[in-house]
BASEKOL-593600 format. One line per 5 residues: their letters; for each residue x, y, z of C-alpha. Coordinates in nm, 3 decimals, decimal comma. Layout:
BEGIN
a	X:Y:Z; ...
END
This chain:
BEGIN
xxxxx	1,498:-0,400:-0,006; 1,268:-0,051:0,007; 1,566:0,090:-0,194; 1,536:-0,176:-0,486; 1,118:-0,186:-0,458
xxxxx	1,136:0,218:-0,526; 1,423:0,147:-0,774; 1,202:-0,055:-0,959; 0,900:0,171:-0,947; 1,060:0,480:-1,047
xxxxx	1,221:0,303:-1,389; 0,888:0,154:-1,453; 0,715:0,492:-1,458; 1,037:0,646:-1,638; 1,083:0,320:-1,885
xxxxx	0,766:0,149:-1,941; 0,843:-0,233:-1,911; 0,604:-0,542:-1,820; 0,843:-0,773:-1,716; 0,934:-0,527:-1,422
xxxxx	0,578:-0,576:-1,284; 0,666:-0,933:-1,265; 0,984:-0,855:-1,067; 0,791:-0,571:-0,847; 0,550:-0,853:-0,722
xxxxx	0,835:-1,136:-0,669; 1,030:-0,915:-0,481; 0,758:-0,824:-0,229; 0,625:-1,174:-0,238; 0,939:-1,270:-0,109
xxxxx	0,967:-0,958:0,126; 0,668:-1,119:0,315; 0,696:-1,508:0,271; 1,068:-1,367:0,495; 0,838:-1,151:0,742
xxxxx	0,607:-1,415:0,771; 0,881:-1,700:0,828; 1,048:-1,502:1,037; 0,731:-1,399:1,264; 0,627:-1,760:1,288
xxxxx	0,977:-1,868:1,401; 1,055:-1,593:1,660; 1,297:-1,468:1,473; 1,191:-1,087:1,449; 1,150:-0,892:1,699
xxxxx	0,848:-0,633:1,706; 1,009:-0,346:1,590; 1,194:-0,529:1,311; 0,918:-0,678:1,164; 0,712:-0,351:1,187
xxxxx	0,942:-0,192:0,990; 0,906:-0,482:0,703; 0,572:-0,426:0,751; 0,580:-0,061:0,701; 0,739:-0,102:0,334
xxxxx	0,508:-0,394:0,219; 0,193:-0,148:0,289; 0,355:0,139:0,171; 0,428:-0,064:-0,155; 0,108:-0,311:-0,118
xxxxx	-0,107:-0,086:-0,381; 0,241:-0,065:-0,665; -0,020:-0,124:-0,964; -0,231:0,204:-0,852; 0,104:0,376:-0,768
xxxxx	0,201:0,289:-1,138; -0,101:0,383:-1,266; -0,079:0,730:-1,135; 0,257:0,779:-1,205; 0,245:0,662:-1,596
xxxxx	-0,097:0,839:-1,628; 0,046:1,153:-1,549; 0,349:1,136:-1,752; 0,351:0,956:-2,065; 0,006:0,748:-2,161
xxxxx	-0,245:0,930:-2,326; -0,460:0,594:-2,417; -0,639:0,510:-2,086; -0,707:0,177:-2,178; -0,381:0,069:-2,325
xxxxx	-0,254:0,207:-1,963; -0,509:-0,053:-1,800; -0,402:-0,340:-1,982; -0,026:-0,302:-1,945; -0,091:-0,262:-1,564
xxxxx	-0,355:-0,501:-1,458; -0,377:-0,785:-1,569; -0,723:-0,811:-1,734; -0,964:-1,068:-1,551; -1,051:-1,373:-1,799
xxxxx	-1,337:-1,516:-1,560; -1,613:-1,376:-1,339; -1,791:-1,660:-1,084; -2,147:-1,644:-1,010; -2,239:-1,778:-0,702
xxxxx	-2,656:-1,816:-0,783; -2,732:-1,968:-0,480; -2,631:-2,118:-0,124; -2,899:-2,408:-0,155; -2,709:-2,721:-0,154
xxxxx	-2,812:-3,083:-0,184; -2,520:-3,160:0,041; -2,303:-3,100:0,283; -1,951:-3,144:0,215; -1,731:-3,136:0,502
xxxxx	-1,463:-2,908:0,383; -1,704:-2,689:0,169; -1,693:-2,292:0,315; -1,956:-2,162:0,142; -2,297:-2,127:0,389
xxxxx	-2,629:-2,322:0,260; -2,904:-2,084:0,329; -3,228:-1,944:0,172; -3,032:-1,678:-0,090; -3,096:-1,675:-0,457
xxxxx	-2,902:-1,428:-0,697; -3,180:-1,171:-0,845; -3,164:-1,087:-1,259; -3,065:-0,752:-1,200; -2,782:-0,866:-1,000
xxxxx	-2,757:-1,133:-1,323; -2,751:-0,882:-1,566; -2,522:-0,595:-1,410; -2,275:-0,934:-1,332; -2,263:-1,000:-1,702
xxxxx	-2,165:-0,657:-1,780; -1,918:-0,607:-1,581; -1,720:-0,912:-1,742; -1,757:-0,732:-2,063; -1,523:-0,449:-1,940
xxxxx	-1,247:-0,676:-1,911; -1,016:-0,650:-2,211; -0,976:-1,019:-2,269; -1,071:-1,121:-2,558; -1,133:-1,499:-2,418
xxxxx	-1,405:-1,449:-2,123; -1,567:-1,712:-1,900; -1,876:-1,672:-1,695; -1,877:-1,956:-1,421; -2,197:-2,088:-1,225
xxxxx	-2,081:-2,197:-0,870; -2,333:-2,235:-0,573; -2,412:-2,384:-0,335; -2,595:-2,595:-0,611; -2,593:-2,385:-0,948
xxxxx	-2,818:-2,631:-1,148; -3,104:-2,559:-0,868; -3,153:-2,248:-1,048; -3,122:-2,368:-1,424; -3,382:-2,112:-1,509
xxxxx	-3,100:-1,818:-1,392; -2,857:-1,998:-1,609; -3,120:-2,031:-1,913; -3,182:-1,635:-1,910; -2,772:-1,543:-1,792
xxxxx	-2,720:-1,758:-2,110; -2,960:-1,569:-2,309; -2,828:-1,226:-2,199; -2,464:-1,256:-2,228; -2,506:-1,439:-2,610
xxxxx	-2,707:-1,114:-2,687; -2,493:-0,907:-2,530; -2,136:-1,062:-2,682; -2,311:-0,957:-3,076; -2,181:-0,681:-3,004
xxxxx	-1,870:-0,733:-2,811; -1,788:-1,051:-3,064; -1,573:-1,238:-2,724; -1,449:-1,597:-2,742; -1,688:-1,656:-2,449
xxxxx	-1,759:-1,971:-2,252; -1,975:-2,063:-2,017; -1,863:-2,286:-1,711; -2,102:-2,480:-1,469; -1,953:-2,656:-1,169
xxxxx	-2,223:-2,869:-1,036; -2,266:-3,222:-0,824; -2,481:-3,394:-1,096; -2,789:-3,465:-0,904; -2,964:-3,249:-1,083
xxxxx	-2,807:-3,304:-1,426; -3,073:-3,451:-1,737; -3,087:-3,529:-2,075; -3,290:-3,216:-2,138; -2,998:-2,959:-1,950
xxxxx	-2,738:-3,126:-2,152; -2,869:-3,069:-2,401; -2,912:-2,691:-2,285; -2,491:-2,714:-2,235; -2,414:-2,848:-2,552
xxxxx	-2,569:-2,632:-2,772; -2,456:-2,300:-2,530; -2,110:-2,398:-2,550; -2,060:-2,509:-2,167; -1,773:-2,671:-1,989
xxxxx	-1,877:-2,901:-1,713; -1,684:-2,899:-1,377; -1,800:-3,251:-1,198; -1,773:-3,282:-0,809; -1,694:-3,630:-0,681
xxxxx	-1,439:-3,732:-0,501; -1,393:-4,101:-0,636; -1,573:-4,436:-0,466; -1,854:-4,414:-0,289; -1,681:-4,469:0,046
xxxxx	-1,515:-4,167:-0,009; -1,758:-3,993:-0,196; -2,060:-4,034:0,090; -1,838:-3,985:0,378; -1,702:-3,650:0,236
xxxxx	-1,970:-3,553:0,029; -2,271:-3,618:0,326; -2,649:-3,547:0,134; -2,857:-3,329:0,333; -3,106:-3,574:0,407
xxxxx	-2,876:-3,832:0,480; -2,935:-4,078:0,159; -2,735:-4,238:-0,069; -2,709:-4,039:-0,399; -2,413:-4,187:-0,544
xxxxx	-2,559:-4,417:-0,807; -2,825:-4,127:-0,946; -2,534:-3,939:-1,008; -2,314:-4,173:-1,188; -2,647:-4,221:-1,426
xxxxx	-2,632:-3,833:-1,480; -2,292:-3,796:-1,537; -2,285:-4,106:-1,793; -2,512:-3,861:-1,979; -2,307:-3,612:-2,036
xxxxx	-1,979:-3,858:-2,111; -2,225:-3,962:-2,448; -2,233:-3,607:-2,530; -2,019:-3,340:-2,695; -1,961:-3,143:-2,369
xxxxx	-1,596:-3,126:-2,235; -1,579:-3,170:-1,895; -1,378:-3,326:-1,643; -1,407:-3,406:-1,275; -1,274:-3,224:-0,963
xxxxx	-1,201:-3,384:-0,636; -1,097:-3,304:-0,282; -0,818:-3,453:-0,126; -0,760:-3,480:0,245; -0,515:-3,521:0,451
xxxxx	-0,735:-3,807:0,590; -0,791:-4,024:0,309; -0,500:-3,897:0,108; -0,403:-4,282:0,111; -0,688:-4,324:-0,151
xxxxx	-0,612:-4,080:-0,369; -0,503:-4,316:-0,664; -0,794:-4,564:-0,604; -1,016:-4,274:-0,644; -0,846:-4,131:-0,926
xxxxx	-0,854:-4,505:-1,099; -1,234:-4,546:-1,014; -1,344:-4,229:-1,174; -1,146:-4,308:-1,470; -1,331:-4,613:-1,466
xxxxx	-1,685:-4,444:-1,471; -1,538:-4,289:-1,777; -1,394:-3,954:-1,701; -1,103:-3,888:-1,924; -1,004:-3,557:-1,791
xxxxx	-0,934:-3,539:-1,372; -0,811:-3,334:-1,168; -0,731:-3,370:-0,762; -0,679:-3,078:-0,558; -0,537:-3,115:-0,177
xxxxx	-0,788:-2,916:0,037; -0,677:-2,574:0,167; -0,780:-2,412:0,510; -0,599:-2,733:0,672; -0,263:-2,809:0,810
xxxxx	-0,126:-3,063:0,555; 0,199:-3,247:0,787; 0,534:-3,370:0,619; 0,398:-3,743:0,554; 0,045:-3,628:0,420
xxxxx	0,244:-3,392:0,176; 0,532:-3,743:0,109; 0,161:-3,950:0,067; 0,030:-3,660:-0,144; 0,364:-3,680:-0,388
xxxxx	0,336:-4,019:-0,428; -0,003:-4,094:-0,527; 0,018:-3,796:-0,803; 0,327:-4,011:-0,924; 0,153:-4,330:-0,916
xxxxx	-0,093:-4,191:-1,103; 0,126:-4,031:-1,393; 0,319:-4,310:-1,455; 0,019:-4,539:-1,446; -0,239:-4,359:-1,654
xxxxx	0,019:-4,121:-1,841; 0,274:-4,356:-1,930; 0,116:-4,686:-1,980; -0,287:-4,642:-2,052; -0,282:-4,333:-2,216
xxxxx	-0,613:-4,093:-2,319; -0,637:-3,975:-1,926; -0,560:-3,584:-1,886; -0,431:-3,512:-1,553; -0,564:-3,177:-1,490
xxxxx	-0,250:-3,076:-1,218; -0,005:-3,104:-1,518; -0,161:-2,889:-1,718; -0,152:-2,475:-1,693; -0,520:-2,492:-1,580
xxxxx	-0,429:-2,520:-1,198; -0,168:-2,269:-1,094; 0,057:-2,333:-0,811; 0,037:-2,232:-0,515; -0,355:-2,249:-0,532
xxxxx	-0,395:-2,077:-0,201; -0,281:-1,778:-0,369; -0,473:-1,766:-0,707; -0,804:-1,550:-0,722; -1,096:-1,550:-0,937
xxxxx	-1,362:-1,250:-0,924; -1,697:-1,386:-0,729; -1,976:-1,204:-0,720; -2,247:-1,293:-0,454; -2,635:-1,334:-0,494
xxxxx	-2,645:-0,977:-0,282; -2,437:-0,827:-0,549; -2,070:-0,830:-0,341; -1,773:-0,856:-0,515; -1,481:-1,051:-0,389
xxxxx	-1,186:-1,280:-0,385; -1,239:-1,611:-0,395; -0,929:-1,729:-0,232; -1,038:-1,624:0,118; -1,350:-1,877:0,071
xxxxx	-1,153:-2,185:0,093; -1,029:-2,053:0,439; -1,291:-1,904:0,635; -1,557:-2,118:0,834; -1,749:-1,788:0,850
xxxxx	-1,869:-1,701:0,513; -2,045:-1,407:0,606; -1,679:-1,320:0,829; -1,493:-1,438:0,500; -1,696:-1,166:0,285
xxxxx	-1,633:-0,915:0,523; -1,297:-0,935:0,514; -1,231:-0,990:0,129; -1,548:-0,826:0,002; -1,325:-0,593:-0,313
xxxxx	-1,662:-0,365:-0,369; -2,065:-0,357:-0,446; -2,132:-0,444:-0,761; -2,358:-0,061:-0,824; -1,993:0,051:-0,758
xxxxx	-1,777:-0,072:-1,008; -1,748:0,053:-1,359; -1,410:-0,169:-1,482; -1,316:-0,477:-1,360; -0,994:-0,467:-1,495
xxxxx	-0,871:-0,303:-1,167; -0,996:-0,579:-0,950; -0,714:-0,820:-1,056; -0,463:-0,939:-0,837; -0,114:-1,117:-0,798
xxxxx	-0,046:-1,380:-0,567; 0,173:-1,106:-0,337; -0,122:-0,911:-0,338; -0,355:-1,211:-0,214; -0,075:-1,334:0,000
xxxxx	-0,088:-0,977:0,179; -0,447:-1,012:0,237; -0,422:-1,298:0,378; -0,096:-1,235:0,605; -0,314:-0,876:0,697
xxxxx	-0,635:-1,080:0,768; -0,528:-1,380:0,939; -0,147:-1,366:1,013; -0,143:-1,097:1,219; -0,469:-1,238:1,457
xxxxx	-0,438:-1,604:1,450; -0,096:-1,743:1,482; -0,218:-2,122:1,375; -0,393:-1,946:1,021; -0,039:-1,774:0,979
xxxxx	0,110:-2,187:1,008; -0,127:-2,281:0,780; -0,112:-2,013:0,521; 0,250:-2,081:0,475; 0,197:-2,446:0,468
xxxxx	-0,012:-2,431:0,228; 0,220:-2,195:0,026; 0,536:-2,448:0,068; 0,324:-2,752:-0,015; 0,180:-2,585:-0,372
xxxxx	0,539:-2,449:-0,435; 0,706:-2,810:-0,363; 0,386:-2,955:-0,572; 0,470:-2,750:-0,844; 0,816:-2,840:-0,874
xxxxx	0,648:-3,191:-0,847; 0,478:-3,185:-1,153; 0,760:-3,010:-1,362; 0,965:-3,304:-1,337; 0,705:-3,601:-1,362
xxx	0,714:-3,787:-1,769; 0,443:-3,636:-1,955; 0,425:-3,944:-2,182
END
């Protein structure tokens, strides 16, 4: 295998060719999904799987390896060399703030008294522009984002100001809870060009038991007021949900309620972090299917968000670019699985923000994430190493899933 890995990287410096990039990272991806397997079953012993282990770090950092190699030889336009390489990032997520309304039980991210400054605003905004995608998105994300509608008003301002020059296809995207949602912000959103990610989980039942407030009250019918506000508006948007392995048995009622309310565009994501077992994955498959052939087939004007190319599979693996209120840059993927947040930056943090000049070379692949993870929990914590490749079977089954269900 170390043989065909420096086959590979030796033609790609000598022939320049994308689509070996694509084979480089499948071939270690499945280099470690075997030393993983194998680690978790007994299979290996110590010194075998050291030496696995010894190829997949000598060959963990193959875009910078590239990079040097094709720098030195061949390119002569730097940037042209970035974009073949690394994938340029399309979105950059702005966590404002750790102030929450609620509590949700399978939310990572810490509530406590931290508020991103403008500086930290601004500089965040810039670094997006570096990326050499032409379509960017800037993403609020909290905590609560729409407590701090006055950062979003002047981030708004900034990056419109900023993109005359730049002339992006830029969008903004606000992923909020809707108690704090009004006329007068929707307003804001319309005109800005905003998409709206909605959190609720479905019925109230569900919604209250997962989605606790802090103070202990019922906020479910203030929100369905708000978000009936912004289904009379312009302003695409569609609604996210949790899924547990506890009340994976209402996934469809959920699902049917919220189209109900009036959302037209859904989408249902199984929770990560947790152990999902053979009959919550069987329960999973079959509410998904109950839903496609009900609101797919028959009813029509319902977009199921997991058939789309929006959610890639396995979503353990995927990675967007957050950047902190303190100004720390990291992967987003190791939020879903830490209980530590502070622990979970630590150990994912990619660099500080006064650091970084190009965030082109911050973007990943899911062997690269999947090697973080294996390095950060797999090799300390023998039940995260279980769940990590649960999690990777279930999205890769999933996928396969929703390749084969009718799309009409």
């Amino acid at each position: 295998m170390e043989r065909k890995i420096n086959s590979i990287i030796n033609s790609f410096i000598s022939d320049f060719d994308q689509r070996k990039l694509e084979a480089l990272d499948q071939a270690l991806f499945y280099l470690l999904l075997k030393k993983e397997i194998g680690i978790l079953k007994n299979k290996w012993s110590e010194n075998e799987a050291k030496k696995i282990e010894d190829v997949l770090s000598r060959y963990a950092d193959y875009r910078n390896l590239i990079y040097a190699g094709l720098q030195k030889k061949i390119y002569k336009d730097k940037n042209l060399l970035i974009r073949s390489i690394y994938p340029p990032p399309t979105r950059l997520i702005l966590l404002l703030t750790h102030n929450c309304q609620l509590r949700c039980r399978y939310c990572r991210v810490r509530k406590f008294a931290a508020v991103m400054d403008q500086n930290t605003l601004f500089k965040g905004i810039d670094l997006l522009f570096t990326s050499q995608r032409h379509d960017l998105q800037l993403q609020f994300f909290g905590g609560e984002p729409l407590l701090q509608f006055g950062l979003i008003e002047k981030a708004v301002t900034y990056a419109e100001d900023a993109n005359k020059k730049f002339n992006r296809d830029f969008t903004f995207i606000l992923t909020t809870n809707g108690i704090n949602l009004t006329k007068e912000k929707i307003d804001f959103f319309q005109k800005h060009k905003f998409l709206i990610e909605c959190s609720i989980d479905g019925e109230v039942e569900s919604q209250l038991k997962a989605r606790r407030a802090y103070d202990g009250k019922d906020y479910y019918s203030k929100v369905r007021k708000n978000f009936a506000l912004l289904f009379k508006s312009n302003i695409p948007h569609y609604s996210i949900s949790v899924v547990t392995p506890e009340n994976v048995l209402s996934m469809f009622k959920n699902f049917s309620h919220l189209v109900n309310l009036g959302f037209k565009r859904l989408q249902m994501n199984y929770s990560l972090g947790v152990f999902w077992s053979e009959k919550a994955i069987r329960s999973f498959f079959t509410e998904t299917e109950k839903i496609a052939s009900k609101f797919l087939k028959k009813e029509g004007g319902i977009d199921f968000i997991n058939m789309t190319s929006i959610r890639k599979e396995p979503v353990v693996l995927n990675a967007e670019l957050t950047l902190d209120c303190d100004g720390d840059l990291y992967s987003e993927y190791g939020i879903c699985l830490e209980e530590d947040f502070l622990a979970m930056k630590n150990k994912f943090l990619l660099a500080k923000l006064k650091k970084i000049k190009n965030i082109n070379f911050y973007s990943t692949s899911h062997f690269q994430n999947f090697y973080r993870l294996a390095k950060v929990y797999g090799s300390t914590d023998p039940e995260f190493r279980k769940i990590i490749l649960n999690n990777i079977f279930f999205g890769k089954k999933y996928e396969r899933l929703l390749k084969n269900l009718p799309r009409e």
